[in-house]
C-alpha positions in Angstrom: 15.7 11.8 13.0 12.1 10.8 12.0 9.9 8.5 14.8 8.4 5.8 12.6 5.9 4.0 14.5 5.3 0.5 13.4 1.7 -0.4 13.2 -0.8 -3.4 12.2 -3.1 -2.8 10.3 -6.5 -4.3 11.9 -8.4 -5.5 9.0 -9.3 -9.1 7.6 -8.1 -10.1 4.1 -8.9 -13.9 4.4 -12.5 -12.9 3.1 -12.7 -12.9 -0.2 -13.1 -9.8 -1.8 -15.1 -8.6 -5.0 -13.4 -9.3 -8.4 -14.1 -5.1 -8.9 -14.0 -4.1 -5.7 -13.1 -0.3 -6.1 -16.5 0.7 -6.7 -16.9 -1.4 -10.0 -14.2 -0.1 -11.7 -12.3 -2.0 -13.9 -9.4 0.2 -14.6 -8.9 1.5 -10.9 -9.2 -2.1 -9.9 -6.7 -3.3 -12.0 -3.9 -0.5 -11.4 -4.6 -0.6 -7.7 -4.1 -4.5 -8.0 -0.8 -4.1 -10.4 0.8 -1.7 -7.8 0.4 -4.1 -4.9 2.0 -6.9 -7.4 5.0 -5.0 -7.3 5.4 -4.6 -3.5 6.3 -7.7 -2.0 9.6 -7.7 -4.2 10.1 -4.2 -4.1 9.5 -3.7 -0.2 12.1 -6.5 0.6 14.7 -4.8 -1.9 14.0 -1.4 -0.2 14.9 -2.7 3.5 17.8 -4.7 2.4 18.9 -1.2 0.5 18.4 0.8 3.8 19.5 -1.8 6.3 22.9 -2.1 4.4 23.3 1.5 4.2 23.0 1.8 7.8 25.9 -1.0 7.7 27.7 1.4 5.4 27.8 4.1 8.1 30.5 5.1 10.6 29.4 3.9 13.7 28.2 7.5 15.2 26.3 8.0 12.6 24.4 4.5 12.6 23.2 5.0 16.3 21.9 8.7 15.1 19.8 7.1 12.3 19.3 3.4 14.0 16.0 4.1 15.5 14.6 5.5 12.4 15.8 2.9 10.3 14.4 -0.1 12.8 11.2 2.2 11.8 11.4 2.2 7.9 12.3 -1.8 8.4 8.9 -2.4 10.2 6.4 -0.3 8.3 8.0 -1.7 5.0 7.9 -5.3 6.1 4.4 -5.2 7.4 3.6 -3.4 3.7 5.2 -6.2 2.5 3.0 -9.0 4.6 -0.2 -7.6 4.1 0.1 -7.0 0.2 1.1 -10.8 0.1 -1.9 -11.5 1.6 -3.9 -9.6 -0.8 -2.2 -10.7 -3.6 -3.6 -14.1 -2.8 -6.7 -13.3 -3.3 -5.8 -11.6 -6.9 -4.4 -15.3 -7.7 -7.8 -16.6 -6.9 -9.4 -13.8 -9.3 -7.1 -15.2 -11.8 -4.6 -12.4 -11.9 -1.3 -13.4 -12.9 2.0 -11.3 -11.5 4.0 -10.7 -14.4 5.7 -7.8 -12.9 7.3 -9.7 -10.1 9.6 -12.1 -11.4 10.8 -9.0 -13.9 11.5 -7.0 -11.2 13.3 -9.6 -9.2 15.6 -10.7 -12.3 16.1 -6.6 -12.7 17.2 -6.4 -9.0 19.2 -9.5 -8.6 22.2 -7.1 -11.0 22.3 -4.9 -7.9 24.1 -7.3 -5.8 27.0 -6.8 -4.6 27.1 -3.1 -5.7 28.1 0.0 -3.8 25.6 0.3 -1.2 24.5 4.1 -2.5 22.9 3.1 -5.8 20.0 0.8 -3.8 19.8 3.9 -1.7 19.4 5.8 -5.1 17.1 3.0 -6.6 14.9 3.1 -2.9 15.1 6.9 -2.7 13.6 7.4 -6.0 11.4 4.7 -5.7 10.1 5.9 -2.4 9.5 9.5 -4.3 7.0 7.8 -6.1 5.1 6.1 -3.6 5.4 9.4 -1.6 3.3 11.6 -4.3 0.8 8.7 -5.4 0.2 8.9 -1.5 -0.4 12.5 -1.2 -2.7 11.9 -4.0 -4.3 9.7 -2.6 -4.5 11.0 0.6 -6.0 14.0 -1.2 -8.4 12.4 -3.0 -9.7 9.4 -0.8 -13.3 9.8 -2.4 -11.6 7.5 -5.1 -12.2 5.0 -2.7 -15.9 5.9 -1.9 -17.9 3.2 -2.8 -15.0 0.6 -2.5 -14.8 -2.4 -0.5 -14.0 -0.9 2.8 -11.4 -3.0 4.0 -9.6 -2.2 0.8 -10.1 1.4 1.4 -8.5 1.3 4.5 -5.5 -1.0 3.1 -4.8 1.8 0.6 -5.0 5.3 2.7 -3.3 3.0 5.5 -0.2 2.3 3.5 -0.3 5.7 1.8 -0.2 7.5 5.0 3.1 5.5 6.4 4.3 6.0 3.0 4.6 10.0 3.3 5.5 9.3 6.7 9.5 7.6 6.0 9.7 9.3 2.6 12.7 10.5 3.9 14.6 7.6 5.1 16.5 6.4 1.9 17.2 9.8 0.6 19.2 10.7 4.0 20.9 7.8 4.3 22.1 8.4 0.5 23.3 12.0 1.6 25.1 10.7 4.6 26.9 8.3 2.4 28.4 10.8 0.3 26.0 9.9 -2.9 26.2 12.1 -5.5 23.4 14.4 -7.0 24.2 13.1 -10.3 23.8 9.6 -10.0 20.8 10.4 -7.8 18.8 12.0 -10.9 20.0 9.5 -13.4 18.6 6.4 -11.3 15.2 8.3 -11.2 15.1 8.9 -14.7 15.7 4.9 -15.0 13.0 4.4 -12.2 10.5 6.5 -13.6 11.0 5.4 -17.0 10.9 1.3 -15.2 8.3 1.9 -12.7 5.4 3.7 -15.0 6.2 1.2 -18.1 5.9 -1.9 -15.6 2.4 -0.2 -13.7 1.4 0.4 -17.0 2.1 -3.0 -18.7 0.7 -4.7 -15.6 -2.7 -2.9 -15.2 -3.3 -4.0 -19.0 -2.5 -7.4 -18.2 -4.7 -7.4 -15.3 -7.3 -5.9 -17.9 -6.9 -8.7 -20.1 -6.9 -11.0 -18.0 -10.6 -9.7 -16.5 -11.9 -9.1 -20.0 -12.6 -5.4 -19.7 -9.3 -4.0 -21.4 -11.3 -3.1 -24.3 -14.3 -1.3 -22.8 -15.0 2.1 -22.8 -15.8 2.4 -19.6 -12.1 1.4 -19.0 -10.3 3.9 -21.0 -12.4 6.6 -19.7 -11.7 5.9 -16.4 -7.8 5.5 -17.1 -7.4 8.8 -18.9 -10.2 10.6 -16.0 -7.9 9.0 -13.2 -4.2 9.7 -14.7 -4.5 12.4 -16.7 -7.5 14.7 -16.0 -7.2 17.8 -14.0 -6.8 15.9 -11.0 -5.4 12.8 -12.4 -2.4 11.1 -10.6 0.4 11.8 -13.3 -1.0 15.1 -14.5 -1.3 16.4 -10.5 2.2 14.7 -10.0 4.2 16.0 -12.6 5.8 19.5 -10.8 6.3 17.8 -7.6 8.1 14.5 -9.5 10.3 16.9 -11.5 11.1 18.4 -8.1 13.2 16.0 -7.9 16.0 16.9 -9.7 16.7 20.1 -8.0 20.4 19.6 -6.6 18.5 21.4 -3.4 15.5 19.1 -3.4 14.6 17.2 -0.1 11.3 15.0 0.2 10.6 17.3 3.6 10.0 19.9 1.3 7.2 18.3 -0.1 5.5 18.0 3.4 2.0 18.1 4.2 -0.5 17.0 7.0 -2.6 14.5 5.4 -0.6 11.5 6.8 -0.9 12.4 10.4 -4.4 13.6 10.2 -5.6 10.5 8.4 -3.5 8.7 11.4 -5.4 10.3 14.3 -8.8 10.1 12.8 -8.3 6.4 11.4 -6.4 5.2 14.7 -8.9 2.3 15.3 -8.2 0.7 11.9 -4.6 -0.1 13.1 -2.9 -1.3 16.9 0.9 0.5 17.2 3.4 -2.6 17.7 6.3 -0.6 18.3 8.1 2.7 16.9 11.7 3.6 15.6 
């Protein structure tokens, strides 16, 4: 069982912030803002996947994985609050979530399912989030130069992502799901999730006026597939993934936990699962 503490994260999003607030950059601006389009929705859908698989349980194995679970709720919901609250202020830039309302029309077919394939759907989903935070968490000069409540919103969230990577993908385990459906609802995720980040950071472009500037496509290809771009650093550990003997622990490192001590007056603990 992993101890998930739930924390809140000290920092003041009712300012405004700057229209290109990661360090003027257009494209990093605009995929950092298209990711945290996606999480409201997605957050909620993640702890309704894990809360009803805990349900799904027999009940010895629910108080085993209860604590943890009360964990992965609290962290994802106060994810889900705080990009909300940043989200307003895209609205006010004059961003417009188009990824949203796709994602909830997507997600409103799982209802009513077997309780395993929003495990499967979470779990692969949760991959993701688990290597864009190791990258970020090992590349956090990105940020240097950024608005700095920003920059603690981001290595925040990254750290408590690596820290219940594991959550989902147990549960599924402990349910009996199979390795085969678990690698065919990543190759759907991965196939959903970069198509939608993709089509949203363009739209966000547009939107700004800067999706045809140099300046933007250099950064996007410097920043996802340089030689220590996101997907191109990403790749091995992704395809990881669909080892029948793959676990997220496996991909472990201290980068969440040491960005947690150092950082620990950026956030006040609330409670812990």
């Amino acid at each position: 069982m992993t101890e998930l503490v739930v924390r809140r994260l000290l920092i003041d999003l009712e300012t405004p912030v700057a229209r290109h607030w990661c360090n003027g950059d257009a494209f990093l601006t605009a995929w950092f803002n298209a990711l945290s389009m996606s999480f409201p929705v997605g957050e909620q859908f993640f702890i309704d996947s894990v809360r009803n698989g805990l349900k799904a349980l027999p009940p010895e194995q629910q108080a085993r994985s209860r604590e943890e679970v009360q964990g992965f709720i609290g962290q994802e919901a106060t994810h889900r609050r705080i990009h909300a609250l940043f989200n307003a202020q895209l609205e006010r830039h004059g961003l417009h979530n188009a990824w949203e309302p796709r994602a909830r029309k997507r997600l409103q077919l799982m209802e009513g399912s077997d309780p395993r394939h929003g495990l499967a759907i979470t779990a692969a989903n949760e991959h993701f989030t688990a290597l864009f935070a190791e990258w970020m968490l090992s590349h956090p000069h990105l940020l240097d130069g950024c608005e700095p409540r920003l920059k603690t919103l981001w290595l925040w969230h990254s750290a408590e992502e690596a820290e219940h990577k594991n959550t989902a993908f147990d549960l599924y385990q402990a349910l009996g799901g199979s390795h085969g459906w678990r690698v065919r609802w990543m190759r759907r995720v991965t196939v959903i999730f970069l198509s939608d980040t993709l089509r949203q950071t363009a739209h966000n472009l547009w939107r700004d006026g800067t999706l045809w500037r140099w300046s933007t496509w250099v950064s996007g290809t410097r920043h996802l597939l340089g030689r220590d771009g996101l997907l191109r650093q990403s790749f091995n550990p992704w395809r990881a993934y669909f080892r029948r003997d793959f676990h997220p622990n496996q991909q472990h490192s201290d980068l969440s936990a040491r960005w947690l001590v150092d950082n620990a007056s950026a956030y006040l603990a609330v409670g812990s699962g």
